[in-house]
C-alpha positions as CSV (number, residue, x, y, z in Angstrom):
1,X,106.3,111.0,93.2
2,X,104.3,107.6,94.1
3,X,105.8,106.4,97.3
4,X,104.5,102.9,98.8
5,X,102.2,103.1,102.2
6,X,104.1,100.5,103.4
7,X,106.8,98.5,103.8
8,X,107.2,96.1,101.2
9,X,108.7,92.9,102.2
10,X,109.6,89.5,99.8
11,X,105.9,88.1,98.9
12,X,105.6,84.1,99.7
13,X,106.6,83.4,95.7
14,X,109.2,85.8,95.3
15,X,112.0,88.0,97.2
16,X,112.5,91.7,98.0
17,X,114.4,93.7,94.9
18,X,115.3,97.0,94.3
19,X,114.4,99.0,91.1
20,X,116.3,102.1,90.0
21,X,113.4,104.2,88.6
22,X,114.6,107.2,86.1
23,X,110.9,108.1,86.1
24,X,109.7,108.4,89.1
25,X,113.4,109.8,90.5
26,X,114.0,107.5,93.3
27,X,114.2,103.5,94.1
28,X,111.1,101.4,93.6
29,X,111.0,98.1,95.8
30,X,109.2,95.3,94.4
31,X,108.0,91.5,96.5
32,X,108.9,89.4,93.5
33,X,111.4,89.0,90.7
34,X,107.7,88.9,88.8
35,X,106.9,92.1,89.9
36,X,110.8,93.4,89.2
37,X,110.2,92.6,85.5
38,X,106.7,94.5,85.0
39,X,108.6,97.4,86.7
40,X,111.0,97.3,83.6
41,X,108.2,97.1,81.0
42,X,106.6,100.2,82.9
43,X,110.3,102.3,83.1
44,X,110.4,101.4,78.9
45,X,107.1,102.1,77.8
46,X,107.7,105.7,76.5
47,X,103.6,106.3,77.4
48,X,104.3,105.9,81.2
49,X,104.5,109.1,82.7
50,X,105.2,107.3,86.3
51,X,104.6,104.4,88.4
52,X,104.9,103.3,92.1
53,X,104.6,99.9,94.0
54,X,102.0,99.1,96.9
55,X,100.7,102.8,96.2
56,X,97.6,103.0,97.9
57,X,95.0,100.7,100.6
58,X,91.5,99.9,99.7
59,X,88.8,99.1,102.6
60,X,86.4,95.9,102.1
61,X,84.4,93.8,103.7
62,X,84.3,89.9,103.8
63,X,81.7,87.7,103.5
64,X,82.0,87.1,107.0
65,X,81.4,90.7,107.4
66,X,84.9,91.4,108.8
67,X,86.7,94.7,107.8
68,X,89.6,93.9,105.4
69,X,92.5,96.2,103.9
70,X,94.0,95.3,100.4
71,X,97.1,96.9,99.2
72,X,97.6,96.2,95.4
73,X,101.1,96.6,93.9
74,X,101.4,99.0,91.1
75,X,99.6,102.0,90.4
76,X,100.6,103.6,86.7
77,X,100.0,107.0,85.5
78,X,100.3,107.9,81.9
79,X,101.3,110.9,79.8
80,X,98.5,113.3,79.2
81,X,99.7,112.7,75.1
82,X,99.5,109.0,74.9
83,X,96.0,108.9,77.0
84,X,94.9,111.9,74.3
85,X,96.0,109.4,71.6
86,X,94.2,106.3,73.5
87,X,91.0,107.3,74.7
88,X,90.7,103.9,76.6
89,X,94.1,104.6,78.3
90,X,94.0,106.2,82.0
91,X,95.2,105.7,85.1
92,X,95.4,101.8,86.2
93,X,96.3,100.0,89.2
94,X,97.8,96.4,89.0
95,X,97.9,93.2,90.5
96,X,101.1,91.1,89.5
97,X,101.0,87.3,90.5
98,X,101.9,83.9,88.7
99,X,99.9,81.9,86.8
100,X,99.6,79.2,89.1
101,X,98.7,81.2,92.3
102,X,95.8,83.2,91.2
103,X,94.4,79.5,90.0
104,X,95.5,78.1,93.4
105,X,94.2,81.3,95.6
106,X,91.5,82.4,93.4
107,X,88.6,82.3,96.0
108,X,90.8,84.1,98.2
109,X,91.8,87.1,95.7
110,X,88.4,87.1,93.9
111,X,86.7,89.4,96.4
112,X,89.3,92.0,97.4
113,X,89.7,92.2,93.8
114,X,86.3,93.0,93.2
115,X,86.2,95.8,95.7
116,X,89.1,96.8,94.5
117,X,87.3,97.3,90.9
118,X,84.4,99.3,92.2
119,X,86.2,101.5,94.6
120,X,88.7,102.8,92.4
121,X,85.8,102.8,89.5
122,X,84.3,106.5,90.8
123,X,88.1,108.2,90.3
124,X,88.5,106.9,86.8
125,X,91.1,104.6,88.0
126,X,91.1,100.9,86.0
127,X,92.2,97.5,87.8
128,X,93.8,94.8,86.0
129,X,95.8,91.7,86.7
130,X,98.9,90.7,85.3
131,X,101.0,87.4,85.2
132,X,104.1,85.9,83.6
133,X,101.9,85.6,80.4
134,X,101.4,89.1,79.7
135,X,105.5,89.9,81.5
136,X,107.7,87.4,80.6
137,X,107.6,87.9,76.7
138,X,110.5,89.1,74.0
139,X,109.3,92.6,74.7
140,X,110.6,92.2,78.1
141,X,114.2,91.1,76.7
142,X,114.3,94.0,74.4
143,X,113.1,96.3,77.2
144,X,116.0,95.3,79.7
145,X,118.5,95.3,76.9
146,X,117.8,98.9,75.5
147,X,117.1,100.4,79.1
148,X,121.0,100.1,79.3
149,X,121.1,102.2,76.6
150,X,119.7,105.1,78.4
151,X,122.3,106.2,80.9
152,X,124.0,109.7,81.6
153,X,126.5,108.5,79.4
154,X,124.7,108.6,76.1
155,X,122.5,111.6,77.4
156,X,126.1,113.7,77.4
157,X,127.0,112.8,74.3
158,X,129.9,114.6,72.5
159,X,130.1,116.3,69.4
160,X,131.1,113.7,67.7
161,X,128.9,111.2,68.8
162,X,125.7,113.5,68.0
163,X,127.6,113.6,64.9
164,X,127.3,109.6,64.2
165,X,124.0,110.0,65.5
166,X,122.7,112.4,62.9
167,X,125.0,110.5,60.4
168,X,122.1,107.6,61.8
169,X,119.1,109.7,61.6
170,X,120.2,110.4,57.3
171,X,121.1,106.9,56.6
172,X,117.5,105.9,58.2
173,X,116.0,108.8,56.3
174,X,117.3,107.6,52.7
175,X,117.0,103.6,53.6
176,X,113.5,103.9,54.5
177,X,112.8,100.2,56.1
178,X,116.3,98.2,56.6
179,X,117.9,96.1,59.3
180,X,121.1,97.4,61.7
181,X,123.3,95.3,59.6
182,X,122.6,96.9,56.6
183,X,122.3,100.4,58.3
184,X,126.0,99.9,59.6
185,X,126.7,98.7,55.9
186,X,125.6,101.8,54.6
187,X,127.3,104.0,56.8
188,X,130.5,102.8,56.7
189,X,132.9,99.6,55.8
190,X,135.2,100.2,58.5
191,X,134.4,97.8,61.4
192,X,136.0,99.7,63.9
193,X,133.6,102.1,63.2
194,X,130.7,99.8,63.1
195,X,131.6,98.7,66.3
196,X,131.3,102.7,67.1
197,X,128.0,103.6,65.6
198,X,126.8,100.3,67.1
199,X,125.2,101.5,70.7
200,X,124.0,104.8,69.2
201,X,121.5,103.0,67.1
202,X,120.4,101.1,70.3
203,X,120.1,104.5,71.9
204,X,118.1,106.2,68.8
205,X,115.7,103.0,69.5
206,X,115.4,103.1,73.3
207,X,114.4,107.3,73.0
208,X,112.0,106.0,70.2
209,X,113.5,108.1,67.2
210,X,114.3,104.4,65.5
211,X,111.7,102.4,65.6
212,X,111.1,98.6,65.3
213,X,108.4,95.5,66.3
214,X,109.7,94.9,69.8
215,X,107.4,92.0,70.1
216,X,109.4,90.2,68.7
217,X,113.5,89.4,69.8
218,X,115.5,91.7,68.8
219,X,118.3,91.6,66.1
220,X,120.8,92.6,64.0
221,X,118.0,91.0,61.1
222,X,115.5,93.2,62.9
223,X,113.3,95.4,60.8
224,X,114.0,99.2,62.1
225,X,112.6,102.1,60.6
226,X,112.5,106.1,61.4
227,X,108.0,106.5,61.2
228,X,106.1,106.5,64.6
229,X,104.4,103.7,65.5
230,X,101.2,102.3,67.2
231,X,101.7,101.3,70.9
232,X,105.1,100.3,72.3
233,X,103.4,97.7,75.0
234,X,101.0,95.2,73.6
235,X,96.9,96.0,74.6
236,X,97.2,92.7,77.3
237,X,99.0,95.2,79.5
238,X,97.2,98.5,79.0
């Protein structure tokens, strides 16, 4: 479990929030609604094994030679599969901020962020940077909307919901590439049982059994399809 060295307060572009983290068992607290989003892209991304905020301090020194302590926010660790898929994928710590403030504060971030580089270089660890650009995208929609797909709810799902789900997983099967609207089509004209089958092809989606481009919004027009897929975050954030 990655638990934050300190306490983490709202950041001067942001405010305090609280993120319930599946992953890593217990509540993350993020210092900006910024930060609050990547967290979501991080609990989605199926490659993420786990994640915590303000995880570890890194000594430098300034140019006036005066010790110094940075704390980034996010260190992510990732599946021992999807780094043996990825060669280039490994452990990565990251710095969230806006657009507009590393421009604003870049002579102040540049160094820390350069010692940050070649201290956690030696344990294998990458650092990267990450802003509303690489966040704030369709993927992050789609995250937050399939993420409340996956609840104890739909994990304890009775017989006859496994039932429409593998009534799903054959439909898909025969189909090959089709939308949710045609998929509920084909399964049935009732639309009371539409309305039924409905979440459990969001939930086949957010486990990754259906798959579609999640770059993109998504739809009842969507592409879907049953084949495994390349990445489920874009390379910008990896």
């Amino acid at each position: 479990m990655l638990m934050p060295i300190r306490e983490i307060t709202a950041s001067n572009f942001g405010i305090k929030s609280s993120f319930v983290s599946e992953k890593n068992a217990t509540m993350q607290q993020a210092e900006s609604l910024l930060e609050h989003d990547f967290l979501t892209l991080l609990e989605w991304d199926s490659r993420v094994a786990q994640y915590g905020t303000q995880p570890l301090s890194i000594d430098w020194v300034d140019i006036d030679g005066k010790a110094r302590k940075y704390i980034p926010d996010v260190l992510v660790t990732y599946h021992v599969l999807a780094t043996s898929r990825d060669p280039f994928l490994r452990a990565t710590v990251f710095e969230v901020k806006p657009i507009e403030v590393l421009r604003r504060d870049w002579k102040i971030f540049q160094p820390k962020f350069r010692a940050a580089v070649a201290a956690l270089r030696p344990a294998g660890i990458r650092f990267k940077i990450v802003t509303e650009k690489h966040i704030r995208t369709p993927l992050l929609e789609n995250a937050r909307f399939l993420l409340s797909y996956k609840t104890q709810r739909f994990s304890n799902a009775s017989p006859y919901e496994q039932k429409m789900q593998l009534d799903i997983r054959r439909a898909l099967l025969s189909m090959g590439e089709t939308t949710p609207k045609a998929l509920l089509t084909r399964l049935t004209e009732s639309d009371i049982r539409k309305v039924q089958y409905i979440p459990w092809i969001w939930w086949l989606m957010n486990v990754g059994i259906i798959k579609a481009n999640l770059t993109k919004r998504l739809t009842m027009a969507s592409a879907i399809w049953t084949i495994d897929t390349t990445k489920s975050i874009p390379e910008n954030l990896t």
